[in-house]
C-alpha positions as protocol buffer text, in pm:
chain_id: "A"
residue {
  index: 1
  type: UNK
  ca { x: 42 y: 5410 z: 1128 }
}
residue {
  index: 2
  type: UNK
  ca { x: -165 y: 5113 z: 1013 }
}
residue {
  index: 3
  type: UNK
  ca { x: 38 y: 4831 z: 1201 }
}
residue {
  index: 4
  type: UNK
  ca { x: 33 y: 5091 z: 1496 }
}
residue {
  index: 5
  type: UNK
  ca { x: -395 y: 5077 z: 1415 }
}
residue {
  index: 6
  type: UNK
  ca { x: -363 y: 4706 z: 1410 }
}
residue {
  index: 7
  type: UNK
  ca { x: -210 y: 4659 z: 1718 }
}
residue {
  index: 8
  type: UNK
  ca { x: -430 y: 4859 z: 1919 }
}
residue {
  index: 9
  type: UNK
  ca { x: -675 y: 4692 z: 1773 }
}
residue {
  index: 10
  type: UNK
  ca { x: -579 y: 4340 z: 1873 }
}
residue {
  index: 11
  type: UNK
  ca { x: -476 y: 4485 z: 2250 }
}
residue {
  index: 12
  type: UNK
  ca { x: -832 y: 4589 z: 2333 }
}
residue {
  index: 13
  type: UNK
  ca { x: -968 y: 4279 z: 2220 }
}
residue {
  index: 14
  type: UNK
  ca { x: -672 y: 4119 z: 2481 }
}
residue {
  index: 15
  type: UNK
  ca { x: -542 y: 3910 z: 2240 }
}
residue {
  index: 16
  type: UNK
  ca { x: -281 y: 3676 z: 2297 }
}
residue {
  index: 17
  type: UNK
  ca { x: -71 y: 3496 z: 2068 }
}
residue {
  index: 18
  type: UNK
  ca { x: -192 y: 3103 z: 2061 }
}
residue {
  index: 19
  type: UNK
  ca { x: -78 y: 2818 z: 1815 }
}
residue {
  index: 20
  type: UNK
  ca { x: 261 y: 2826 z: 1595 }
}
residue {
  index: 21
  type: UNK
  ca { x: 119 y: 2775 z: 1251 }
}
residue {
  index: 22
  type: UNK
  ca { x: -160 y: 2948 z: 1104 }
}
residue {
  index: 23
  type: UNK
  ca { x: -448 y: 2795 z: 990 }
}
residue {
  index: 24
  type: UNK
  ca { x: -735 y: 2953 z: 717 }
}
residue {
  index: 25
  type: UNK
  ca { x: -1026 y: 3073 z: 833 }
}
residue {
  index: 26
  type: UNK
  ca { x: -854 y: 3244 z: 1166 }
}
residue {
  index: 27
  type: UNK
  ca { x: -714 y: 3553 z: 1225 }
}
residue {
  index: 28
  type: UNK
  ca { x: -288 y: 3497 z: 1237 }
}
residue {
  index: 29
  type: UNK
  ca { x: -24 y: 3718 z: 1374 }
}
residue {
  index: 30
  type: UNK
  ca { x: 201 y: 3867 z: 1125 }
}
residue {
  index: 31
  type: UNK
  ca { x: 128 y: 3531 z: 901 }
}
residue {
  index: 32
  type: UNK
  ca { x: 286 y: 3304 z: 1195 }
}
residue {
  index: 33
  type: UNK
  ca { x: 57 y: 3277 z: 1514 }
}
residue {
  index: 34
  type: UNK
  ca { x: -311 y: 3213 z: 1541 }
}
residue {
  index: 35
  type: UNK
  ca { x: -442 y: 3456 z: 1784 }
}
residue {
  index: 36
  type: UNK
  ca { x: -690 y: 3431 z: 2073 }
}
residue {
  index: 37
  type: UNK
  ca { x: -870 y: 3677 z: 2233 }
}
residue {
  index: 38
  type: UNK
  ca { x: -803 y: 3742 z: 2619 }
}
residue {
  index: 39
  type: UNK
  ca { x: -1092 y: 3439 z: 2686 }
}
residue {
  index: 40
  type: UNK
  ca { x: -847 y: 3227 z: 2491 }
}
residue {
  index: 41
  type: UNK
  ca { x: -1104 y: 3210 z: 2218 }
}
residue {
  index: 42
  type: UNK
  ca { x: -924 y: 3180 z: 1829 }
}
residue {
  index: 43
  type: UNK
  ca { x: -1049 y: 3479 z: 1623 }
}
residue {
  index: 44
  type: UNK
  ca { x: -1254 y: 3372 z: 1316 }
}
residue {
  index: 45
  type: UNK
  ca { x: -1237 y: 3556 z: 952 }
}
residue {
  index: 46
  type: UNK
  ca { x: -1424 y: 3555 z: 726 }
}
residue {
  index: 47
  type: UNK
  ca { x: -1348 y: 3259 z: 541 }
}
residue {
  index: 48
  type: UNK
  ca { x: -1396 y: 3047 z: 861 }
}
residue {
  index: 49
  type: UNK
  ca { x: -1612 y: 2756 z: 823 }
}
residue {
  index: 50
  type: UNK
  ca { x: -1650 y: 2413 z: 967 }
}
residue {
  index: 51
  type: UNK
  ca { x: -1469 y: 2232 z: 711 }
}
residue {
  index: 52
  type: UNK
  ca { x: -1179 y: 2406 z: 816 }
}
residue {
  index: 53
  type: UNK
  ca { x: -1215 y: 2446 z: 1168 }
}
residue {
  index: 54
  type: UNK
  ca { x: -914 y: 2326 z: 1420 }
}
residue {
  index: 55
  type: UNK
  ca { x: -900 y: 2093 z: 1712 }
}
residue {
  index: 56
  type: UNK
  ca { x: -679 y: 2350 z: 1859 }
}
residue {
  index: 57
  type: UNK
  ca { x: -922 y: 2660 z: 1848 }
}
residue {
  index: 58
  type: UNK
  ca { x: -1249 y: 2447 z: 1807 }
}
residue {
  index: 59
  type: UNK
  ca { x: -1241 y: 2091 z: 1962 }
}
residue {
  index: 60
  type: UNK
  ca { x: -1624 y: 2028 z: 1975 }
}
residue {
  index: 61
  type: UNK
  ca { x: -1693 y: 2152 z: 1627 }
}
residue {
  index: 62
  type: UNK
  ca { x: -1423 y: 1929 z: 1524 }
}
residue {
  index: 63
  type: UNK
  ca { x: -1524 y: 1649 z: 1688 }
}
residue {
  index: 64
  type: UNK
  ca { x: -1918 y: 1690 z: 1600 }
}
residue {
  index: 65
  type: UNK
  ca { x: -1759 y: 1726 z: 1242 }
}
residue {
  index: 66
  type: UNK
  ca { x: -1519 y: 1411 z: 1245 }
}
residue {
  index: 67
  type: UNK
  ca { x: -1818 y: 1199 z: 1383 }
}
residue {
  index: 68
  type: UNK
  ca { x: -2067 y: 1311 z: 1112 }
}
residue {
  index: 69
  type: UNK
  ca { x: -1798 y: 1170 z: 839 }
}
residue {
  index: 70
  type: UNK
  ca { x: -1762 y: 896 z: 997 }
}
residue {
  index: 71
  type: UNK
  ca { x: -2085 y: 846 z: 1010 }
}
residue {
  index: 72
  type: UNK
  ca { x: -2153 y: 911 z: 631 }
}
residue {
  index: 73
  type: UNK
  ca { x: -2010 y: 561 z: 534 }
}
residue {
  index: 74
  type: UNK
  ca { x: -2062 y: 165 z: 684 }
}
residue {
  index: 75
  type: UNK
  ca { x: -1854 y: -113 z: 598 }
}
residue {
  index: 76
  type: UNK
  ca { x: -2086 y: -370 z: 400 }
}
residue {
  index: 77
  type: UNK
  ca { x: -2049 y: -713 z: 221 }
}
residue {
  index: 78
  type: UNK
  ca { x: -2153 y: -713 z: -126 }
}
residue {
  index: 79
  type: UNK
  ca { x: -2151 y: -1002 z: -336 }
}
residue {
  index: 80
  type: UNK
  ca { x: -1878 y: -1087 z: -633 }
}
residue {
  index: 81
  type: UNK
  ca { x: -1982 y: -1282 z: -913 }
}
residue {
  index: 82
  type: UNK
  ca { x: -1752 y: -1391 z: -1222 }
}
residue {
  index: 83
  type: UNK
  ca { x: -1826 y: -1631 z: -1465 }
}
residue {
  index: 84
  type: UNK
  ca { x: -1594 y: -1803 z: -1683 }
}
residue {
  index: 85
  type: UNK
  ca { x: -1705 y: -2108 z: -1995 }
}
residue {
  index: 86
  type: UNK
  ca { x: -1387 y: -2367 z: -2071 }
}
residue {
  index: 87
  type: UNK
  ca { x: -1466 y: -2551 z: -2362 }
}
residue {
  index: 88
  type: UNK
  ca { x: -1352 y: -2866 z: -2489 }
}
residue {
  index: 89
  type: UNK
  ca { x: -1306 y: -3087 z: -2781 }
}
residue {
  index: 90
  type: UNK
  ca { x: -1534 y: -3352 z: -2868 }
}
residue {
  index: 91
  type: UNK
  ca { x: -1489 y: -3660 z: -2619 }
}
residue {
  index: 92
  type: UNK
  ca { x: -1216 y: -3510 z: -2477 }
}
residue {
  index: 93
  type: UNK
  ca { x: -1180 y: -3387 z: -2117 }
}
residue {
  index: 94
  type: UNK
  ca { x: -877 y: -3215 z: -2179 }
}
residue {
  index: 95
  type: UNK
  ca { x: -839 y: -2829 z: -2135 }
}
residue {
  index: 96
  type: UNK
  ca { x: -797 y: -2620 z: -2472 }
}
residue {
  index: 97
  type: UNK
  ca { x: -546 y: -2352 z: -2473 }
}
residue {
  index: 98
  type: UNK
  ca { x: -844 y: -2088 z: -2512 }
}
residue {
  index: 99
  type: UNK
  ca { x: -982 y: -2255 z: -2142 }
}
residue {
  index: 100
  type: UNK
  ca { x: -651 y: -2262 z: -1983 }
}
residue {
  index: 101
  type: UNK
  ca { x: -611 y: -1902 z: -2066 }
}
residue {
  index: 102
  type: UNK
  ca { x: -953 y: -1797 z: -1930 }
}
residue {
  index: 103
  type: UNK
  ca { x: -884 y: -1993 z: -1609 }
}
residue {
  index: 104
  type: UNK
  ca { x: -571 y: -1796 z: -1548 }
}
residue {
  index: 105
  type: UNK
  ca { x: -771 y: -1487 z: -1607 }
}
residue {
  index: 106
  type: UNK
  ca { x: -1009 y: -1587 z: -1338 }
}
residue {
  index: 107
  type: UNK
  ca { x: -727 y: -1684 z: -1078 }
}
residue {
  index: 108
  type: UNK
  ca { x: -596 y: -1337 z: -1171 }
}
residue {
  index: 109
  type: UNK
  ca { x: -908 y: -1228 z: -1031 }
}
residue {
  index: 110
  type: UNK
  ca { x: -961 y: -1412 z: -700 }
}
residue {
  index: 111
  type: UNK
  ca { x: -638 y: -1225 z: -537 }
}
residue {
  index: 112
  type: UNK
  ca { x: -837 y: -891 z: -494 }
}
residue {
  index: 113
  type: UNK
  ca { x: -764 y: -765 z: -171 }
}
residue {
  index: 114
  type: UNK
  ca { x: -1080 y: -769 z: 85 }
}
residue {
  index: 115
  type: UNK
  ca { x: -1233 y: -1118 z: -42 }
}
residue {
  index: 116
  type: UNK
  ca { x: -1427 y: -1311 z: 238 }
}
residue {
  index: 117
  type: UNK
  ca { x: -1623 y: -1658 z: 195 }
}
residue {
  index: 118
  type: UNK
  ca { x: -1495 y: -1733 z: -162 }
}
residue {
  index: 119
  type: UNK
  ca { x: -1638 y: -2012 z: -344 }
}
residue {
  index: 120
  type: UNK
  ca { x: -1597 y: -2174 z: -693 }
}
residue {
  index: 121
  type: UNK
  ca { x: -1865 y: -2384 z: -820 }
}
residue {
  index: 122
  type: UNK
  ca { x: -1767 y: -2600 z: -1141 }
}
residue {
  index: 123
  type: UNK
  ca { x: -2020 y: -2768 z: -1337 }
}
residue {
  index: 124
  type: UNK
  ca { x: -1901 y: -3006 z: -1664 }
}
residue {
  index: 125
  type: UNK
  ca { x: -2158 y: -3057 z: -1978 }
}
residue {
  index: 126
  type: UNK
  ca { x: -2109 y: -3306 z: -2244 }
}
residue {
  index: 127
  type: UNK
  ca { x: -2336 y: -3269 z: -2560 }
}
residue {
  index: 128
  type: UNK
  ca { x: -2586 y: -3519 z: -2679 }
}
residue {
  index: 129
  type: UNK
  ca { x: -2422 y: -3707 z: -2879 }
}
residue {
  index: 130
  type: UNK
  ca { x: -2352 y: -4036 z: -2681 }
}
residue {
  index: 131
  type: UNK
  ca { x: -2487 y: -4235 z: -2433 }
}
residue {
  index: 132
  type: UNK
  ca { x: -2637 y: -4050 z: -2095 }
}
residue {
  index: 133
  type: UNK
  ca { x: -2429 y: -4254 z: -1866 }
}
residue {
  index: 134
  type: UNK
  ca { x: -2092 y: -4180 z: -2063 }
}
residue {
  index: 135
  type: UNK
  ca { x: -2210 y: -3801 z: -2124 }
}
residue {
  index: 136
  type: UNK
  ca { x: -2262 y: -3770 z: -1749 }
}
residue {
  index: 137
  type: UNK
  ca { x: -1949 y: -3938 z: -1645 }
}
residue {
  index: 138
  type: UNK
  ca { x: -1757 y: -3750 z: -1930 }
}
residue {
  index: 139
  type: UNK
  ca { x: -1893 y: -3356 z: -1783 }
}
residue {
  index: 140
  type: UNK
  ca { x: -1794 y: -3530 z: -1442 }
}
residue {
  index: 141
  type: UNK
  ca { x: -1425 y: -3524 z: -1611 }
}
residue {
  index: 142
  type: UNK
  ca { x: -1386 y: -3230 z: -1754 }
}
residue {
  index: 143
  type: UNK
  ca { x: -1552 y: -3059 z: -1419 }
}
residue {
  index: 144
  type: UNK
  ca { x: -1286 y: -3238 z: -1268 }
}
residue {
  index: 145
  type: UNK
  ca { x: -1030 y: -3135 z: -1508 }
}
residue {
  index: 146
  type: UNK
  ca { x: -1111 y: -2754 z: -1440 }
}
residue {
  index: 147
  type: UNK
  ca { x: -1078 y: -2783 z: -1053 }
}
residue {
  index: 148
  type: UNK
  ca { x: -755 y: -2976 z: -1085 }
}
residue {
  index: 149
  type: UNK
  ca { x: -583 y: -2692 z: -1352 }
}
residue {
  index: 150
  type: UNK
  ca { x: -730 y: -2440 z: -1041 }
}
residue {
  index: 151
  type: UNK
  ca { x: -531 y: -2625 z: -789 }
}
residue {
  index: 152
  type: UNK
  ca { x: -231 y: -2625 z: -958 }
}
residue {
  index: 153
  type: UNK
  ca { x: -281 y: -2225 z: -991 }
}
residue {
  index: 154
  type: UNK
  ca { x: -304 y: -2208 z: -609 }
}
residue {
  index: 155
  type: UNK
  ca { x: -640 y: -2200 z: -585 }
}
residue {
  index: 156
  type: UNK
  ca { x: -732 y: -2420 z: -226 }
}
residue {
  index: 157
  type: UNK
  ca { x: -899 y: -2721 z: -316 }
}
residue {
  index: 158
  type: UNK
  ca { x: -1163 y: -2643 z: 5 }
}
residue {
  index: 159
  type: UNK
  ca { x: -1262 y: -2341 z: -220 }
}
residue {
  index: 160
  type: UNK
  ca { x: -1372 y: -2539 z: -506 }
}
residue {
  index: 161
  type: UNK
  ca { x: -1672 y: -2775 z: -566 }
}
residue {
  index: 162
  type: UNK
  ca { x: -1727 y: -2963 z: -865 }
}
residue {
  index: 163
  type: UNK
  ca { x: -1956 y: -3175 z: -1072 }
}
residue {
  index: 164
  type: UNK
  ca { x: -2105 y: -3307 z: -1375 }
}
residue {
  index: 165
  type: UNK
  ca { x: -2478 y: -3220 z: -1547 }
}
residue {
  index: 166
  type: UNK
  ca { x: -2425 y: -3453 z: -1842 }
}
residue {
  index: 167
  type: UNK
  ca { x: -2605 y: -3313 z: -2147 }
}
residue {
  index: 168
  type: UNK
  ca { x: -2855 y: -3112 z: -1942 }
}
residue {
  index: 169
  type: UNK
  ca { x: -2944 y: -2685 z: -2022 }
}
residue {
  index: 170
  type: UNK
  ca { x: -2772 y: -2682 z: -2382 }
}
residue {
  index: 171
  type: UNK
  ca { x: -2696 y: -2408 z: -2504 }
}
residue {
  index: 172
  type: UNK
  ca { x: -2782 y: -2506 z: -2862 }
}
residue {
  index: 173
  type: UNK
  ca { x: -2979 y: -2770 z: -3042 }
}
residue {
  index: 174
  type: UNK
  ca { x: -2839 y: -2781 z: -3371 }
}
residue {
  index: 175
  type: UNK
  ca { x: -3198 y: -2930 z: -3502 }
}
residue {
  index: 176
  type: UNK
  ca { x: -3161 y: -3088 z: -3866 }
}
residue {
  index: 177
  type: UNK
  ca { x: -2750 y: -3098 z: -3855 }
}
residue {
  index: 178
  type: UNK
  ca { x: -2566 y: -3427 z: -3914 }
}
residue {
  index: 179
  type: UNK
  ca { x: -2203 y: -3588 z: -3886 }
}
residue {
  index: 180
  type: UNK
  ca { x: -1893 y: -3363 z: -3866 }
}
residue {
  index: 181
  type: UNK
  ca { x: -2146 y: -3045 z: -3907 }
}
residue {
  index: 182
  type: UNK
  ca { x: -2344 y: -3147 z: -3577 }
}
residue {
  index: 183
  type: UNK
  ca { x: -1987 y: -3238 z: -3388 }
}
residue {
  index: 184
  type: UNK
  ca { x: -1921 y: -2849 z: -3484 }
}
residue {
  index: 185
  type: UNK
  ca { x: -2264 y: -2707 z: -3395 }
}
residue {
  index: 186
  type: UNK
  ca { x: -2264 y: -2910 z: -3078 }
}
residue {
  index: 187
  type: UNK
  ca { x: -1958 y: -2733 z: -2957 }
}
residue {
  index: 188
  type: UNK
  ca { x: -2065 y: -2462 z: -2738 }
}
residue {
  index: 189
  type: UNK
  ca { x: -2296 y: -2797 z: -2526 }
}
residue {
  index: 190
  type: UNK
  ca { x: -1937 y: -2931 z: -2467 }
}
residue {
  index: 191
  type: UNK
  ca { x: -1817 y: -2677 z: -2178 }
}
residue {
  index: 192
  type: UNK
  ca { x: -1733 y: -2647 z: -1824 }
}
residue {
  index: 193
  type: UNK
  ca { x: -1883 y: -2324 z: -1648 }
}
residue {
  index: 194
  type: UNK
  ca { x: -1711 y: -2197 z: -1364 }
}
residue {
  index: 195
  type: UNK
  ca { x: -1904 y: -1948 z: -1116 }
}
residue {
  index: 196
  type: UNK
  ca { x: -1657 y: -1774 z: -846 }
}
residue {
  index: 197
  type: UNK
  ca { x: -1880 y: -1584 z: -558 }
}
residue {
  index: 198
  type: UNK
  ca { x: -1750 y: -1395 z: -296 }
}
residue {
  index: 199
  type: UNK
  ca { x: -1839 y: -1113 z: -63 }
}
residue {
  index: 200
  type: UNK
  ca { x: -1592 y: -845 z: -97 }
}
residue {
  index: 201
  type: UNK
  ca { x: -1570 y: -560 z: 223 }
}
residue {
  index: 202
  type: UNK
  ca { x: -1655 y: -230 z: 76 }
}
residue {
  index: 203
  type: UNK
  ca { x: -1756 y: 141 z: 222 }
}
residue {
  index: 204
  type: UNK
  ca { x: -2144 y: 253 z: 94 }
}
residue {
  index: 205
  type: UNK
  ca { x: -2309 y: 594 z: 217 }
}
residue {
  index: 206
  type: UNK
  ca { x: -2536 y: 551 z: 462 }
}
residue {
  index: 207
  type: UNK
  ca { x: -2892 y: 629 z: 476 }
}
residue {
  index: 208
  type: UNK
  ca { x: -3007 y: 909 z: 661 }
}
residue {
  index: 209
  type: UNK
  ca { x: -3285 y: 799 z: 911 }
}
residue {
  index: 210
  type: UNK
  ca { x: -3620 y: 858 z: 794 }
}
residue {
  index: 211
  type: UNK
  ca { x: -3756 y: 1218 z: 860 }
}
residue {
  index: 212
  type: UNK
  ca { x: -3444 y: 1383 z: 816 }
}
């Protein structure tokens, strides 16, 4: 008696059976056929709601709805800064196994996926100890040394620019040390930095226009 009910029902309203699947949030027929009223309108339940809304039943909703997410995001450039300190051995300009393992981890690094306008800046320091000509042709070295070992990672030489500050912005002073105890307090001076920057492509929400 109640699929009898049920039928009735649905043949006053002139329903007629529409899509092949059923969908939630519409009334189905027998749990296989979303139905439509004799208009060709899809019958709504109660749990109906835009979220869930069809193309099929409801193409503007849909479409009003697909645009709005859409909408919610923009595509952006933000930068991408790493930093990365190689240090060296006193007077040398040869790479320490510590640098050459920090360098890798940096190339790691520049093979993220959505990278645009990459640069590498490499700057070589010496400490004081010295002359200033052979301190500033010594950080040129070891700058140099840095951007080669980069290279020969695959990193494209047109990406990379390199130079050398000499003894300039140490990093300590090592006031009142002498001999083999200043060489050692010196150390951190005798470093190249490297600075990679980049603008990486990323989605951000957008703003909603003022007064909404």
């Amino acid at each position: 008696m109640k699929q009898i009910s049920q039928a009735l029902v649905l043949v006053g309203l002139g329903v007629v059976s529409g899509l092949g699947y059923t969908a939630p949030g519409y009334v189905d027929n027998d749990g296989s056929t979303v139905v439509r009223t004799g208009s060709g309108d899809c019958l709504h339940t109660a749990r109906w709601s835009i979220a869930n809304a069809i193309a099929e039943c409801d193409p503007e909703i849909v479409a009003a709805r697909d645009q709005t997410e859409v909408a919610a995001v923009e595509i952006v450039l933000q930068s991408v800064r790493l930093e990365a300190d190689t240090l060296f051995e006193f007077d040398s300009d040869e790479l320490t196994a510590d640098g050459t393992r920090l360098l890798d981890d940096l190339v790691g690094s520049l093979t993220a996926p959505g990278l645009e306008e990459q640069k590498l800046q490499v700057t070589g320091y010496a400490d004081r100890i010295g002359e200033d000509d052979y301190n500033l042709e010594l950080s040129q070295r070891r700058a140099s040394a840095v951007r080669d070992y980069l290279v020969s990672r695959g990193v494209p030489p047109d990406y990379i620019e390199a130079g050398g500050q000499g003894s300039a912005n140490p990093l300590v002073g090592c006031e009142g040390e002498r001999g083999a105890a200043l060489v050692e307090c010196l150390a951190p001076n005798r470093r190249t930095e490297v600075e990679f920057s980049a603008m990486e492509t990323v989605e951000v929400p957008k703003e909603a226009p003022a007064g909404q």
